[in-house]
Backbone bond lengths (Angstrom), bond angles and torsions (degrees), N, CA, C in turn:
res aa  C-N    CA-C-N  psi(-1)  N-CA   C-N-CA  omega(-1)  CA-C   N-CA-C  phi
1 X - - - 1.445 - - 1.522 109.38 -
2 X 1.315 107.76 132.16 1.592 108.04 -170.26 1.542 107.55 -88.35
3 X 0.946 115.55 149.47 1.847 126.19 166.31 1.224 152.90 -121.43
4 X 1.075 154.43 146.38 2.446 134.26 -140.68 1.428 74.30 -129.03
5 X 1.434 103.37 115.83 1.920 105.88 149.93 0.826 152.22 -112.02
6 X 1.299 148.37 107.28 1.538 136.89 -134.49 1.456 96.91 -120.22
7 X 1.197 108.01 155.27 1.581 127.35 -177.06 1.528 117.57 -119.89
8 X 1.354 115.79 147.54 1.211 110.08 163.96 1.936 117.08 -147.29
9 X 1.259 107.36 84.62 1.385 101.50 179.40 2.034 128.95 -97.31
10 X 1.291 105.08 151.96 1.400 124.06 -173.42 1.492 105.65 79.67
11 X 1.652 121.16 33.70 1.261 111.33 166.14 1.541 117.63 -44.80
12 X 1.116 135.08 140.44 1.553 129.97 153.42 1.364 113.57 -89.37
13 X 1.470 94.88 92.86 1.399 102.95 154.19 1.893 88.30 -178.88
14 X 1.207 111.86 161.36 1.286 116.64 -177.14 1.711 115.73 -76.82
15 X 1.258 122.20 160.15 1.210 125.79 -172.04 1.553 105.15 -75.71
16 X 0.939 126.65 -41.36 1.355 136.84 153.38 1.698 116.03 -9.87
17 X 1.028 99.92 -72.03 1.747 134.78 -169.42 1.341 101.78 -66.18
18 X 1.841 110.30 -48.88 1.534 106.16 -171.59 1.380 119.08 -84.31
19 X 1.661 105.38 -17.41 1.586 115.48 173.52 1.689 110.07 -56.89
20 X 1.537 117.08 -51.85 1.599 108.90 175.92 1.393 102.01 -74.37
21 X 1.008 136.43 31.40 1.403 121.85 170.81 1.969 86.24 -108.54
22 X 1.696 110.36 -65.55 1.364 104.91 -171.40 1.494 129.27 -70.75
23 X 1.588 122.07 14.73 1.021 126.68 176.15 1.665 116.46 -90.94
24 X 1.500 115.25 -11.62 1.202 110.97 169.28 1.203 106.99 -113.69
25 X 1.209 142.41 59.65 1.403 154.24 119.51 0.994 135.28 -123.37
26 X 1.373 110.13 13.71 1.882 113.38 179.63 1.397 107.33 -94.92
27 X 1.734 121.69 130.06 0.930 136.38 -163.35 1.670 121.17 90.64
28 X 1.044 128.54 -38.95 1.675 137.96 151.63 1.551 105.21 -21.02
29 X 1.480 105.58 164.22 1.498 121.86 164.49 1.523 85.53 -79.30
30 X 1.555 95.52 167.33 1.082 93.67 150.53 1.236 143.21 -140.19
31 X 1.462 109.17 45.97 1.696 107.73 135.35 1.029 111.38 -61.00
32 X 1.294 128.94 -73.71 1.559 135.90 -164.19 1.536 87.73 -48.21
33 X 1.170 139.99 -66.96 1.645 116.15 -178.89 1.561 126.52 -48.05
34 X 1.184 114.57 -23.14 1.423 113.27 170.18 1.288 117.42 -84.50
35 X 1.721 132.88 -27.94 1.258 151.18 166.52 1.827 89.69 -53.33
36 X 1.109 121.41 -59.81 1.786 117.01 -163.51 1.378 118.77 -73.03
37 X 1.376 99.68 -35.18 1.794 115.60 160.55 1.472 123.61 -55.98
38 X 1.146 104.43 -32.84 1.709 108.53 167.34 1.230 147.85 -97.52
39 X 1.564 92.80 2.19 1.681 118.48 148.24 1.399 134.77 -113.21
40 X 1.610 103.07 30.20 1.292 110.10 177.21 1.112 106.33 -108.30
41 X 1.665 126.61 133.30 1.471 130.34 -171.58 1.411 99.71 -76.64
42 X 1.434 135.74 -20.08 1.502 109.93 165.10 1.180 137.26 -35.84
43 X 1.239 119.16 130.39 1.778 113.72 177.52 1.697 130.14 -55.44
44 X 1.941 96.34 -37.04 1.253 106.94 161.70 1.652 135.43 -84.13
45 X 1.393 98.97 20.24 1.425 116.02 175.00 1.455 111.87 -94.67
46 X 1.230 104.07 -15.86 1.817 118.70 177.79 2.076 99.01 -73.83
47 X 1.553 97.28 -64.92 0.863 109.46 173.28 1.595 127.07 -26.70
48 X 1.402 105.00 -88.62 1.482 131.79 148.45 2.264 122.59 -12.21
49 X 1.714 82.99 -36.72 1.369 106.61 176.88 1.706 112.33 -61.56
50 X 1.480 97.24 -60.66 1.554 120.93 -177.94 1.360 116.13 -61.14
51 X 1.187 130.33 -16.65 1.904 141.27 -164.21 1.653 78.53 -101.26
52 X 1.333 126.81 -41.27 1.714 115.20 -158.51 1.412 108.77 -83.60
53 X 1.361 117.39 -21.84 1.154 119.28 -179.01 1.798 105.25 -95.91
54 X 1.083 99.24 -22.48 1.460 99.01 172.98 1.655 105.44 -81.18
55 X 1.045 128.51 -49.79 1.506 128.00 170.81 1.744 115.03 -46.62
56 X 1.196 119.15 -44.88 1.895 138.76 -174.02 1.790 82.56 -67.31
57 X 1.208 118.15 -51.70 2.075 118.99 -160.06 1.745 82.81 -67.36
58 X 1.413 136.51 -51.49 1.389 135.95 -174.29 1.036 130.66 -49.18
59 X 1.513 115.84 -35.35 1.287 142.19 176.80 1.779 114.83 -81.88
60 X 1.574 106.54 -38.79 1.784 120.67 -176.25 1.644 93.68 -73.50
61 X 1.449 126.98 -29.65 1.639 104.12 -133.29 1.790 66.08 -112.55
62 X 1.456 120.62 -82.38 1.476 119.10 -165.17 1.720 133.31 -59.46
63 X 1.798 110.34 -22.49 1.337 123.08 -165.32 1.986 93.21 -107.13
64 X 1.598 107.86 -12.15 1.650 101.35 -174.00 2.085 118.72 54.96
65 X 1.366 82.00 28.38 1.711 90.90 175.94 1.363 104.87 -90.76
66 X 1.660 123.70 158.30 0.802 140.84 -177.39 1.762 105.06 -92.67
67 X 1.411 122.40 114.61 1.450 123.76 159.32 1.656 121.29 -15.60
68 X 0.655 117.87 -93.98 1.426 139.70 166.93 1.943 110.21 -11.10
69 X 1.245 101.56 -37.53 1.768 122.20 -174.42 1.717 109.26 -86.10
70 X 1.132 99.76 -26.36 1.648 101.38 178.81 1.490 118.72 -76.81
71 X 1.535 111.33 138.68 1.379 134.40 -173.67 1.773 106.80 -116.72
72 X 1.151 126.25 140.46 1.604 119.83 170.72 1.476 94.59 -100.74
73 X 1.407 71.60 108.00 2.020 94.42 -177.69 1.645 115.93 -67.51
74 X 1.933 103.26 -42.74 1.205 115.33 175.89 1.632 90.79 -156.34
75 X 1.924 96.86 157.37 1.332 118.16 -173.58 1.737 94.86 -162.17
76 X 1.505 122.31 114.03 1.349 120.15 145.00 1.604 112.13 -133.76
77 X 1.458 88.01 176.25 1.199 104.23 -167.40 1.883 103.23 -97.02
78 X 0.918 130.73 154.57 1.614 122.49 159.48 1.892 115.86 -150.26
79 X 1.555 123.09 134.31 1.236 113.72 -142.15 1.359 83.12 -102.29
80 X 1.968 89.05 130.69 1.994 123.55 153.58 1.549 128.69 -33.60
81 X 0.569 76.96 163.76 2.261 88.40 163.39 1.090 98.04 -53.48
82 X 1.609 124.89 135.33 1.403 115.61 148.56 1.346 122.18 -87.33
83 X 1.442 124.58 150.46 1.689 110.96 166.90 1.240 106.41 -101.52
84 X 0.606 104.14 -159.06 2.487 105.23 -157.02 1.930 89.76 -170.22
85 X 1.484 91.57 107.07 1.733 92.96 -177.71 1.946 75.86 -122.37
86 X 1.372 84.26 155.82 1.713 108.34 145.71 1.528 142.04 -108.01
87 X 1.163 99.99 142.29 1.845 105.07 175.82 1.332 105.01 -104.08
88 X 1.438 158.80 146.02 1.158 161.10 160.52 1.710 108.87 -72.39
89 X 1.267 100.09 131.28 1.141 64.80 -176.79 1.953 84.66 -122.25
90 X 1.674 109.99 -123.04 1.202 123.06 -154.29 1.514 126.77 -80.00
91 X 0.954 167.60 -94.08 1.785 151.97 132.30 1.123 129.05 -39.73
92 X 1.932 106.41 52.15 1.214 98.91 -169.44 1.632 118.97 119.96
93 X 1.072 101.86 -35.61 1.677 94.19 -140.62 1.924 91.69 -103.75
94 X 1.420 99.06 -179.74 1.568 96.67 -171.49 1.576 103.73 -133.87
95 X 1.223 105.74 147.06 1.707 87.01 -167.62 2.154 88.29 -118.16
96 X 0.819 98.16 131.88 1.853 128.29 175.57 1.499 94.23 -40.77
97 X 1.524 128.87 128.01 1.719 126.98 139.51 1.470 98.14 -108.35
98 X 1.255 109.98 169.73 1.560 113.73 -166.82 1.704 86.27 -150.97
99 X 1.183 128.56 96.11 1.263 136.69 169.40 1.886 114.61 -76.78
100 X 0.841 119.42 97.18 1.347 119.40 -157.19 1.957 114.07 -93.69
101 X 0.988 122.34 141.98 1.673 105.86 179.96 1.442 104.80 -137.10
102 X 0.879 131.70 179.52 1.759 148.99 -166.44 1.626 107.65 -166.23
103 X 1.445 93.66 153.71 1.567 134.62 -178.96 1.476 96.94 -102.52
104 X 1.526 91.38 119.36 1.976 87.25 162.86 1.562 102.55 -126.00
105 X 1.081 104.73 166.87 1.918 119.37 -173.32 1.351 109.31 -152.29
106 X 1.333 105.21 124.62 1.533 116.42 -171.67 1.625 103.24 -123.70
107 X 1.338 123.75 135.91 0.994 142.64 -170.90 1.733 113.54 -118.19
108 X 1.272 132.88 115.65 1.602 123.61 -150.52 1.864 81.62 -134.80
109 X 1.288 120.20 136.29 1.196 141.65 150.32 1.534 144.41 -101.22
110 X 1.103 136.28 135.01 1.078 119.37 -171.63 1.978 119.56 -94.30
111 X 1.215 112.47 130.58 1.746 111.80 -179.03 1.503 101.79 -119.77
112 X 1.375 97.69 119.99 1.611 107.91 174.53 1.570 98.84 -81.93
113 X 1.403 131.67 179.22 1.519 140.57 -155.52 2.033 59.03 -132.96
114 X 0.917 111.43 125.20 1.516 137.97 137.60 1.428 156.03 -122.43
């Protein structure tokens, strides 16, 4: 069975964050996954939003699948580079931010009604 995969790397936001975002749409169609993605106040649900619709355009334009037929077969998350900034902080001293990012990968299949 063949499969359309779309990528999305150096998201900003941690893998953490984007994992509860992609755990309630794996396995869904995906309209109905893009319908649930766009009422989630997560920030990385916006994100997450844009890879699905970019993955569904991958599948319409190169695989000649019909929208409507696609399933997210597979979706994880896997964590980016971190960057390491500083804040200064009080006698001196500097206190650590750790800006963290992730790779997500979505995997979309097609199910005929047979």
């Amino acid at each position: 069975m063949e499969e359309v995969r779309a990528t999305l790397r150096f998201a900003p936001s941690s893998a953490q964050k984007m994992r509860r975002v992609i755990n309630v749409i794996r396995g869904r169609k995906a309209p109905q996954a893009l319908a649930l993605l766009q009422s989630m106040p997560q920030t990385a649900a916006h994100d997450v939003a844009k890879l699905l619709r970019s993955a569904m355009a991958n599948a319409e334009e190169n695989a000649g699948w019909r929208t409507e037929d696609l399933v997210v077969s597979g979706i994880f998350a896997n964590e980016g580079p971190t960057r390491r900034w500083r804040r200064f902080g009080a006698r001196g001293r500097f206190k650590p931010i750790l800006r963290r990012t992730s790779h997500v990968t979505i995997t979309l299949r097609e199910v005929t009604a047979e």
